[in-house]
C-alpha positions as CSV (number, residue, x, y, z in Angstrom):
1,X,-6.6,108.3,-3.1
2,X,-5.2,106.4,-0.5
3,X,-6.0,103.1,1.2
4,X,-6.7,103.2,4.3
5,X,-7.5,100.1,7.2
6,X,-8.9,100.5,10.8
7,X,-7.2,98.0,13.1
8,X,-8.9,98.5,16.4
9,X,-6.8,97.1,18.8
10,X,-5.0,98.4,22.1
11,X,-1.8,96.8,23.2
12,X,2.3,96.4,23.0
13,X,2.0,95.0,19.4
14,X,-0.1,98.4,17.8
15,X,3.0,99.9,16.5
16,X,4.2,97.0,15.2
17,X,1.0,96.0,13.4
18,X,0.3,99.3,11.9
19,X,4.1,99.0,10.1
20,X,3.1,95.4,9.2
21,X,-0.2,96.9,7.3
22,X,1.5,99.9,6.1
23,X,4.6,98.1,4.8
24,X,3.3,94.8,4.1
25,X,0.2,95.1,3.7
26,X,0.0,98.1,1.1
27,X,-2.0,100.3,3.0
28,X,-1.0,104.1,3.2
29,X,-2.2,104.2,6.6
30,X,-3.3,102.0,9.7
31,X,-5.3,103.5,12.6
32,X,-5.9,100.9,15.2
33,X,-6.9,103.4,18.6
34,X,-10.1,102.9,19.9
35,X,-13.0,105.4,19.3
36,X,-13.9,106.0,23.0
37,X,-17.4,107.4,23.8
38,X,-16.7,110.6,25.9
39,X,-18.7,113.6,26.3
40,X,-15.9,115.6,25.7
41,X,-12.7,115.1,23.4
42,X,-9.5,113.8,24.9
43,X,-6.5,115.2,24.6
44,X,-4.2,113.6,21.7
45,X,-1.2,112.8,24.9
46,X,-4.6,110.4,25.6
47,X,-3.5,108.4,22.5
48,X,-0.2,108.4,22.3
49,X,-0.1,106.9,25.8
50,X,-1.7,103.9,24.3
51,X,0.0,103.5,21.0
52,X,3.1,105.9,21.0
53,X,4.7,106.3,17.5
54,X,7.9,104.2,16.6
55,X,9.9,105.8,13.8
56,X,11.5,102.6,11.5
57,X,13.7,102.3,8.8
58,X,17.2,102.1,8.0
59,X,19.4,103.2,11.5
60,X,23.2,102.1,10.8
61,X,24.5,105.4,12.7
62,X,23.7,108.8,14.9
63,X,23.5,110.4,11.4
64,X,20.6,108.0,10.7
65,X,18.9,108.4,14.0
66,X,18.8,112.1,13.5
67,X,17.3,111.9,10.5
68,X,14.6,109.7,11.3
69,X,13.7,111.5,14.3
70,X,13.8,114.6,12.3
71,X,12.0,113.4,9.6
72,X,9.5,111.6,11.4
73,X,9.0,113.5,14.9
74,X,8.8,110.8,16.7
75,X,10.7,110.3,20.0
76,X,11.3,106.7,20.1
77,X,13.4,104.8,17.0
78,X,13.6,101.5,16.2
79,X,17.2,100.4,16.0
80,X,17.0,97.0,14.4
81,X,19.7,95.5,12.3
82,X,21.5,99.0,12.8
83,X,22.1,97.5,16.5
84,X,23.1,94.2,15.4
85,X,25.7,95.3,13.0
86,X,27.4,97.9,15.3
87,X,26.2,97.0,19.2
88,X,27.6,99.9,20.2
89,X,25.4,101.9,18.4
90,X,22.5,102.9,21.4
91,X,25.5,104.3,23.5
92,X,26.7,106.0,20.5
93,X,23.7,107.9,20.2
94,X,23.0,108.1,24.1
95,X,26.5,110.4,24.2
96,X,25.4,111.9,21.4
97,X,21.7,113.2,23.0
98,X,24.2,114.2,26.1
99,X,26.4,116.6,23.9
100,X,29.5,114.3,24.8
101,X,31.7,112.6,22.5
102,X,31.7,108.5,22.2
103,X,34.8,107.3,23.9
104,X,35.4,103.6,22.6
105,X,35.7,101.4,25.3
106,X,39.3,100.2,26.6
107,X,41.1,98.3,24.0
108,X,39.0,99.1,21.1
109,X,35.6,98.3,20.2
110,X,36.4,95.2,18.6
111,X,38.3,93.9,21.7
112,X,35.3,94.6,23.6
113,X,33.5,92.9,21.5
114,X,34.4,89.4,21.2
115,X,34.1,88.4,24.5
116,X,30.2,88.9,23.7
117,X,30.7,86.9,20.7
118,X,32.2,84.0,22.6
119,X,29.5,84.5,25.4
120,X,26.8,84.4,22.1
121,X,28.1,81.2,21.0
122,X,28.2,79.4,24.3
123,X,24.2,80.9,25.3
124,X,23.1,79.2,21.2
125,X,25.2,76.2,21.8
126,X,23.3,75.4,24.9
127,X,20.6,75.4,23.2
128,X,20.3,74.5,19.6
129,X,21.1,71.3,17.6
130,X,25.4,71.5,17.0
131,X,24.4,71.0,13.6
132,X,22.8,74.8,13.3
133,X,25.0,76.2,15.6
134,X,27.4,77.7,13.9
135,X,25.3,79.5,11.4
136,X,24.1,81.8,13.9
137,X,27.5,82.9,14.6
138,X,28.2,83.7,10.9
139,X,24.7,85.2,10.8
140,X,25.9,87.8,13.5
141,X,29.4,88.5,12.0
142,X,27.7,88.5,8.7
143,X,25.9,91.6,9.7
144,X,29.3,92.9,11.9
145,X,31.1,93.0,8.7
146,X,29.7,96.7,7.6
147,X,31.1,98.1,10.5
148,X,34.2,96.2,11.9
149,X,37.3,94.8,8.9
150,X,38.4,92.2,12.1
151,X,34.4,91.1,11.6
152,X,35.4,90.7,8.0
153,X,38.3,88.5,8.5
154,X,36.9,86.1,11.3
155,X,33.3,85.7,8.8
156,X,36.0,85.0,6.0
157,X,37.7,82.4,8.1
158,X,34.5,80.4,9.4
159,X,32.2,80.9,6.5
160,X,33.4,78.0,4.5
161,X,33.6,75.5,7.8
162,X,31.2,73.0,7.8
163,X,30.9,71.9,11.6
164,X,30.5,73.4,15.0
165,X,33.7,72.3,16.2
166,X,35.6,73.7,13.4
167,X,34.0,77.3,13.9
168,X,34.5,76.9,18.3
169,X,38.6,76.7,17.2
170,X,39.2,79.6,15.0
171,X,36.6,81.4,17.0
172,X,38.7,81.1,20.9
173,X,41.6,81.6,18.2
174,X,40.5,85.2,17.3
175,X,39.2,85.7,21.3
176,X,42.5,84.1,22.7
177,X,40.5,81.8,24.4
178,X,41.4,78.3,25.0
179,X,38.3,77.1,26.7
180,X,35.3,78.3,27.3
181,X,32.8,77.2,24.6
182,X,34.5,73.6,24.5
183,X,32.6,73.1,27.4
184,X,29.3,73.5,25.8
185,X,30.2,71.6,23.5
186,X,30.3,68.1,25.4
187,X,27.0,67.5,25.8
C-alpha cells in the first residue's frame, strides 16, 4: 500500500512541494488542494488552475521533453539542468512545437554563446567575493561540457587555475575579448 501525505496549501510553491514530498520525502503521493465546501462539485479545470501539474525529471533534449510530456500528460515541463547544459534548449523545443526546424543562430551556437558567458562572469563578479568567483564559471561550463567539445576545452583550461584573475585571461582569450570583465575586477 502506498504512503500517502495531505499538504494543504494553495500557492506558487504547491508543485514544487508535492515533488519535494514525493521525491524526498518517500511518499507515493502528495495532495496539497484545498477541500472547498460547495454545494455542488467543481469542475477538475477548478484545481488545476490553482496547482497545475509540472512534469520533472531528466530533460537534456526535444526527445526528452516529448517523452515526459507523453509519459506524464502534463502541459508544462520543468527544464532544469537540461537548460543549463544546452541554453538553447527552450527554443529548440519552441521550433519543435511549431513543426519548424532549429536553425542555430549565426556563427554557431557556441559563438553565440560566449558572449553570455562573459556577460555571466561580469553579473557574479559584481557581486561575489573574487575568491568564489571563478567556480561559478567552471560550475556552468562544467554542466556545458555534455553538449558543446569548445565547453570541454575552455573547462579543461580553467579548471586547474586557482584565482579569478587567472580564469578572466583565458576566458576574454576563448571570447576574443580584451576587456570587459577586467573592469569588474578593479574593485
Amino acid at each position: 500500500m502506498g504512503r500517502l501525505i495531505l499538504a494543504p496549501m494553495e500557492g506558487l510553491a504547491d508543485c514544487v512541494l508535492r515533488d519535494a514530498l514525493t521525491r524526498i520525502g518517500g511518499f507515493d503521493e502528495a495532495v496539497s488542494e484545498f477541500v472547498r465546501v460547495s454545494g455542488s462539485l467543481l469542475p477538475e479545470r477548478t484545481f488545476r488552475r490553482f496547482c497545475p501539474e509540472l512534469a520533472n525529471g531528466e530533460v537534456w533534449n526535444v526527445a526528452d521533453y516529448v517523452r515526459i510530456r507523453a509519459e506524464t500528460g502534463c502541459e508544462d515541463v520543468m527544464l532544469g539542468r537540461g537548460a543549463v547544459a544546452d541554453p538553447w534548449l527552450a527554443q529548440r523545443i519552441v521550433t519543435h512545437l511549431e513543426g519548424r526546424e532549429w536553425t542555430p543562430p549565426e556563427g554557431g551556437e557556441w559563438a553565440a554563446l560566449l558572449p553570455h558567458l562573459v556577460h555571466f562572469w561580469e553579473s557574479v563578479h559584481a557581486r561575489v567575493e573574487a575568491r568564489y568567483v571563478h567556480g561559478r564559471l567552471k560550475l556552468w561550463l562544467n554542466a556545458l561540457r555534455r553538449a558543446y567539445p569548445e565547453a570541454e576545452a575552455l573547462y579543461q583550461a580553467v579548471r586547474p587555475l586557482p584565482t579569478a584573475a587567472a580564469v578572466e585571461s583565458v576566458l576574454r582569450q576563448a571570447s576574443g575579448r580584451s576587456g570587459g570583465a577586467g573592469a569588474a575586477m578593479q574593485r
